[in-house]
N, C-alpha and C positions, 0 to 999 in steps of 0.2 A: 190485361185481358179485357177486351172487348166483349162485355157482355151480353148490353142491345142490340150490337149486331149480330151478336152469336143467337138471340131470343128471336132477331126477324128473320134471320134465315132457316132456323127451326121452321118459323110461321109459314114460310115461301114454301119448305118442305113437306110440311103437312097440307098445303093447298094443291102438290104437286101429284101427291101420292092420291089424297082422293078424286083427281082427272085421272090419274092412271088403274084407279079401281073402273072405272067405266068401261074398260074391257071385259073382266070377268062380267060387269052386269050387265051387258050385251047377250055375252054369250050365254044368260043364265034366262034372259029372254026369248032369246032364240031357240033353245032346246028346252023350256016353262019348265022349267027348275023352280021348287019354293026359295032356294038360296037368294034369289032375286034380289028381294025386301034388305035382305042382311047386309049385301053390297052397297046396297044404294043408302041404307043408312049409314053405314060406315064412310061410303066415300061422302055423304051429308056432314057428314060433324067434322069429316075434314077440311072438307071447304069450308067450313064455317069457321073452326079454330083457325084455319091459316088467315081467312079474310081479318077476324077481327086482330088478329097478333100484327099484322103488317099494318093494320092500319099506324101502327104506333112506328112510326119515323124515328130512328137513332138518328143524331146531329151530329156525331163521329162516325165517319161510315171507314175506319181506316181499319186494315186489317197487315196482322203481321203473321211471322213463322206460325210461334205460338197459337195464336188465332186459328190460322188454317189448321192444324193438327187437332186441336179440341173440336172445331167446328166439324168437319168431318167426322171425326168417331162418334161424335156426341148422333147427327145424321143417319148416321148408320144402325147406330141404336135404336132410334125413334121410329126409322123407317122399315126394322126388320121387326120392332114391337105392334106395329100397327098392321104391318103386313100379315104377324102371326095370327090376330083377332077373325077370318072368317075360319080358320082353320080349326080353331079352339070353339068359337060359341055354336058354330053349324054341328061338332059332333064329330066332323070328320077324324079330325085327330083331338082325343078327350082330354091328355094330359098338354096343359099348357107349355112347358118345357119341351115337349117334344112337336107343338105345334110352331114356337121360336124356335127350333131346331130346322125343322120345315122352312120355313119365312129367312131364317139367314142362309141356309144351305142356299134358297134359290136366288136372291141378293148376290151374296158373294161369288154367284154363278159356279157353288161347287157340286151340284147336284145329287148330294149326301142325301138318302132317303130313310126313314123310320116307317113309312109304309108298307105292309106286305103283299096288299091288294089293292089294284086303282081298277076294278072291276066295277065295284060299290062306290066309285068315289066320282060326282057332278064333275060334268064337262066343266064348268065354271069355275070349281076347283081345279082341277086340269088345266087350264088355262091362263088362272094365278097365276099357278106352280110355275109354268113353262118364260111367262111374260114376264114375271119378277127377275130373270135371267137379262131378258133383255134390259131392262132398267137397269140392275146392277153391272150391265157387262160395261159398259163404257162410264159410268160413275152419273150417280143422281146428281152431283151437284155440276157437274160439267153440261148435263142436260138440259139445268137452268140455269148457266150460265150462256147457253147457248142461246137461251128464249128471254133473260130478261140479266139488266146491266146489276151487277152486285155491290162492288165496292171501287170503283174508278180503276187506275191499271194494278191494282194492289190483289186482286182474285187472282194473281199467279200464285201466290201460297195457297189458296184451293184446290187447282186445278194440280200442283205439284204433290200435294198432300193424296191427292185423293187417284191420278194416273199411276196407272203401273210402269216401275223402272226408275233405272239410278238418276235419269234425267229426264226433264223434259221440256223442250221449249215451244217457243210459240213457230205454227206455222207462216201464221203472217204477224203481224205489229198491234194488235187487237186482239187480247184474248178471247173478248167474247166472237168475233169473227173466227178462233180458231174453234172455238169448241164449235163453232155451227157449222163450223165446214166439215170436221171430224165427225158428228151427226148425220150430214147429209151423207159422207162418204157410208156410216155403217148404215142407215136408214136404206138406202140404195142394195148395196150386198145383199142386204136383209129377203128385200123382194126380191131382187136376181137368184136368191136362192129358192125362195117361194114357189116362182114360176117355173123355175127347172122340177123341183119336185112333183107339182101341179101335170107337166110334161109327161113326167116318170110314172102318173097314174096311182099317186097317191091320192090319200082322201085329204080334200080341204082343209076338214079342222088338224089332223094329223101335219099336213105340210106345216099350215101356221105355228103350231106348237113345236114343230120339231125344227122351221125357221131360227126364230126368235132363240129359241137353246142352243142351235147354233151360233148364230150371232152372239149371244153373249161367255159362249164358251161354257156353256151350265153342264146339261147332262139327263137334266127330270123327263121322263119318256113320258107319252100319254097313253099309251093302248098298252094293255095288262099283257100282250104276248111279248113284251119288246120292240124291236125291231122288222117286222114280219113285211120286210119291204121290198121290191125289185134291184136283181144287180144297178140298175143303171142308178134308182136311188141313195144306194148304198154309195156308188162311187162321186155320186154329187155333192152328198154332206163330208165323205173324206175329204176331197177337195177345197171344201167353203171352209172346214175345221182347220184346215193348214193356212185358207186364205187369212180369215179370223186370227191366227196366232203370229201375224207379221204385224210388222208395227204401221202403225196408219201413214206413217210421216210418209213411208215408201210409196202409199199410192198416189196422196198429195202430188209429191213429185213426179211419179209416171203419168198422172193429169197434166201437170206441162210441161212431160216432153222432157226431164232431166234423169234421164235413165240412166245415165253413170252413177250420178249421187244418188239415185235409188239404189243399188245395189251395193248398199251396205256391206262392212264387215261381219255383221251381227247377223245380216240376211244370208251371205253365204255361210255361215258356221250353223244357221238354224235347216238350210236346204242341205249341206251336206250332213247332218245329223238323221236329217229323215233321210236322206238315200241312203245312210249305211244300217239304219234302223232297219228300213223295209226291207233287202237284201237277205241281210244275215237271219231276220225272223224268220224271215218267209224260208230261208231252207232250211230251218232248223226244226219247223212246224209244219213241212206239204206234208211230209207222211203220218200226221196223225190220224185217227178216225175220221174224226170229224169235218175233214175235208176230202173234196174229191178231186184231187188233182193239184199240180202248181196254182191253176189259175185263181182256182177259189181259196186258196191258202195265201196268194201275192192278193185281193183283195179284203178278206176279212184281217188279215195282220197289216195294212193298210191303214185301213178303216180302226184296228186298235191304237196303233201308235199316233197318228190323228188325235185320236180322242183322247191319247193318255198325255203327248207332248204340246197338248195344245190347251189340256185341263177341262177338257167338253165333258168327260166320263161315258160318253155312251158306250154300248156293248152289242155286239152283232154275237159273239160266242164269248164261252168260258173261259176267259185269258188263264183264268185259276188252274186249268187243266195243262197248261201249255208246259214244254220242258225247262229246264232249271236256266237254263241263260239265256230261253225270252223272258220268265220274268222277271230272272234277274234286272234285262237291258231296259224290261217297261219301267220297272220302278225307279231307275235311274234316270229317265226321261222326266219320273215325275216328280223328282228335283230339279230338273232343268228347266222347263216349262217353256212356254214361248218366250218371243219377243219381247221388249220395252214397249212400251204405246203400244200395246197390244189389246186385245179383250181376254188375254187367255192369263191364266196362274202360272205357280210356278217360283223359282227362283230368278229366272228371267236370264236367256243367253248373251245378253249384253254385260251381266254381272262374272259371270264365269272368265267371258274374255278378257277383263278388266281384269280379274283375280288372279289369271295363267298369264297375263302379260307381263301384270307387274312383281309375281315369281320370278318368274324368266329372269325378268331386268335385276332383281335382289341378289341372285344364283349368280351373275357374272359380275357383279358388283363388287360380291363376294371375295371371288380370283382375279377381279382390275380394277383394285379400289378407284384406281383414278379416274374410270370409266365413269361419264356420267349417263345414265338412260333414262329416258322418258319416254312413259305408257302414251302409245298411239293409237286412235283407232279412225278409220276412214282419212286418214290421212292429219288427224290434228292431233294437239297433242292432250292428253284427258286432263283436268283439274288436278290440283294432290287434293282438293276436298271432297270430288269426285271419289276418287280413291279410297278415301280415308271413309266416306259413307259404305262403301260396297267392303270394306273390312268390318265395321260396325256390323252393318246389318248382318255380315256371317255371323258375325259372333251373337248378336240377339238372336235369331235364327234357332242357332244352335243352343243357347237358354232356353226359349220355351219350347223347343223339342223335348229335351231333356225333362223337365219339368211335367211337360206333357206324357210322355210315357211313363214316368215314374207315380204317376196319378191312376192313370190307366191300367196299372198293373192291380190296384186296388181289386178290381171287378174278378179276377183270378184268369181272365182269358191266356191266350197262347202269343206268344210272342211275335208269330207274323202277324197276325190282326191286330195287336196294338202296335206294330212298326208300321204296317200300313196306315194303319185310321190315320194317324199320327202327321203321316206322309201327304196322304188326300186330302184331308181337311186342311193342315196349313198349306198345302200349294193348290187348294181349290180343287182336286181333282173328282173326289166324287167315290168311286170304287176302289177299295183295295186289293188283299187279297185273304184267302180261308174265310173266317165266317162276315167280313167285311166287303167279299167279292162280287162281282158283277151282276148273280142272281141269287145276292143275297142283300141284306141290312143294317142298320145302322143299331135298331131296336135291340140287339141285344146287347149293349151297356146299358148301364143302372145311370141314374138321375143325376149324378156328380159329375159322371166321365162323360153325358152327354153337354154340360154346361161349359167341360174343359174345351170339347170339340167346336163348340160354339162357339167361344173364344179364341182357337185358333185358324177357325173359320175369318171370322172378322179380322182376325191379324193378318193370317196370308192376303186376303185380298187389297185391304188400303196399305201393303208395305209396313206391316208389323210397328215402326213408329206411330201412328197417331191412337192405336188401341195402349201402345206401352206407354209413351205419354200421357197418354189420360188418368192413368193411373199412378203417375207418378208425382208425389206430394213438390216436387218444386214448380209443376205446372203451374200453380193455384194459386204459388204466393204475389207478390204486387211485386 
């Protein structure tokens, strides 16, 4: 274990985090909020601890597996600890735990709320909330790896620890060129989505904030009515929530022009997942109340599956209301979650096809033993260690589910709200369903179960290894 450099890049982290508090103290400027002071001291001492930590040079800058898995969780931690701090000392949210609850929902881009009212609650906080999304949605440490060199070519354990999906390589031969290219591509989005909403006759801060949540596949709304926004808005963010849930590698490629090997296996199995999703919802849903006609029932179960198979969480209606086999199919999406090199949660549709391929091949294997097959995808043919990760992780998966509910049960609540919580917080999603549901809270678990959800917040979003590693006593030894 590489300790020093695990100690400087703590230090890079905490220099990184209080530049990115200078948003909220803008905007606490802007609208002469007293929170002001509290941001700018907090992003102060961060700049200061990061300055004087890095000053100190590791002479081993070599980083292995091990490395990257501690080095990220440990990241993750400090970054969703410091995050919590205006949440807690401003008042807005009084119980610490549930201001860390706050600070990693919007981190791990699950957009899990403990809030009842954001009526009372600073633009500046508002704007934390929404922005810490975008920082977690593509990974803090790919961010600075994109802006400054880490460890020679050896920060692929990083970048693979901390991206979501069974794999991931580099776009070009440089990994810090790929994360910045990866950057630029989601930075770009970002405002292309801005500007449309800005079109659509939203208000500024609202676009921003509902940007950024996009982009990072989060879910924390800023305006206490919800969503209270124009069709044309409504179908912009659908849109960007699906674009958000593809894997970046795809756009790379349709940047130059190699649109075959853009159109993935994993692309088409996540494109026909939404057209049988929106389909089947939307007639199983036009004739509720709540809508007035097809059209408005094929856009708001749109805009839900969007947000559920893409892990955003937002909410235009009460999915909670809807009949037994939309929610069924939503909850099942929020197992699936998007793409690989995605920003979105999830169990990732690149993992499923892995997992019904290499069925498939064992089932005929079966009946012709002599058959030999191997799992293909886009035309090559996948690792067995590839394989052999994407069977692990079910089964971890499936451990701290389990664990997790059976924790959960502790509080005495009803069994769909602890299968959801359970569901949205490890695949990031954000809303469940009953009293976990879209226009409701997180607030009503007790202090233990929100610590559990905390935990599996963090786990679903770095790929459940680097938080179970950390924890695990053979990490540590030499």
């Amino acid at each position: 274990m590489n300790i020093r450099m695990t100690i400087y890049i703590l230090g890079i982290l905490l220099f990184f985090e209080g530049v990115f508090m200078a948003v909220p103290t803008v905007t606490a400027a802007v609208y002469h909020e007293p929170e002001l002071l509290l941001f700018a001291v907090i992003a102060a001492l961060c700049l200061l601890a990061g300055i004087v930590i890095t000053r100190f040079k590791p002479q081993n800058k070599n980083l292995f597996a091990r490395d990257g898995f501690v080095i990220v969780a440990l990241s993750w931690l400090v970054l969703s600890l410091i995050g919590a701090l205006p949440f807690w000392i401003s008042g807005t949210i009084p119980k610490f735990v549930d201001a860390m609850f706050e600070a990693v929902s919007g981190f791990t881009t699950t957009g899990a709320s403990i809030l009842h009212d954001l009526a009372p609650v600073p633009k500046c906080m508002l704007m934390w909330r929404s922005f810490t999304h975008w920082v977690g949605g593509m990974g803090v440490l790919v961010f600075i790896m994109a802006i400054l060199p880490l460890a020679g070519g050896q920060n692929m354990y990083l970048m693979k620890a901390e991206s979501p999906g069974p794999s991931v390589s580099k776009l070009v031969p440089r990994v810090r060129k790929t994360a910045m290219l990866l950057y630029i591509i989601y930075f770009v989005m970002t405002v292309a989505e801005f500007v449309l909403l800005l079109i659509g006759g939203m208000p500024v801060f609202d676009a921003i904030n509902i940007s950024v949540a996009t982009a990072g596949t989060g879910g924390f709304s800023c305006n206490p009515a919800g969503m209270p926004y124009t069709p044309f808005c409504i179908n912009v963010i659908t849109v960007f929530m699906f674009l958000f849930g593809i894997n970046f590698s795809c756009y790379f490629l349709l940047l130059h022009k190699k649109f075959k090997e853009a159109l993935t296996d994993e692309l088409k199995v996540y494109l026909g997942i939404i057209v049988f999703a929106i389909v089947t919802i939307t007639l199983n849903v036009r004739h509720l109340p709540m809508f007035r006609g097809t059209g408005e029932a094929l856009m708001h179960s749109s805009f839900t599956i969007g947000s559920l198979l893409s892990s955003t969480g937002f909410a235009t209606v009460d999915f909670n209301q809807f009949p037994v086999y939309s929610r069924t199919l939503l909850v099942m999406l929020m197992f699936v979650g998007a793409c690989a090199g995605s920003t979105g949660g999830g169990i990732k549709v690149s993992r499923f096809i892995i997992l019904f391929r290499n069925m498939g091949n064992e089932l005929r294997v079966m009946t012709h033993p002599r058959q030999v097959k191997k799992v293909r995808m886009d035309g090559h043919q996948v690792d067995a260690e590839i394989i052999k990760s994407v069977h692990v992780y079910f089964a971890v998966y499936i451990m701290i589910y389990v664990i997790s509910m059976l924790i959960l049960t502790v509080d005495g609540l009803d069994l769909t709200t602890n299968f959801t919580a359970v569901v949205a917080t490890l695949n990031n999603i954000g809303p469940g369903l009953e009293l976990v549901g879209p226009t409701s809270n997180y607030d009503v678990f007790s202090t233990g179960s929100k610590c559990v959800l905390i935990f599996d917040m963090l786990a679903g979003r770095l790929e459940l290894f680097p938080i179970v590693l950390l924890l695990a006593p053979s990490t540590w030894k030499k």
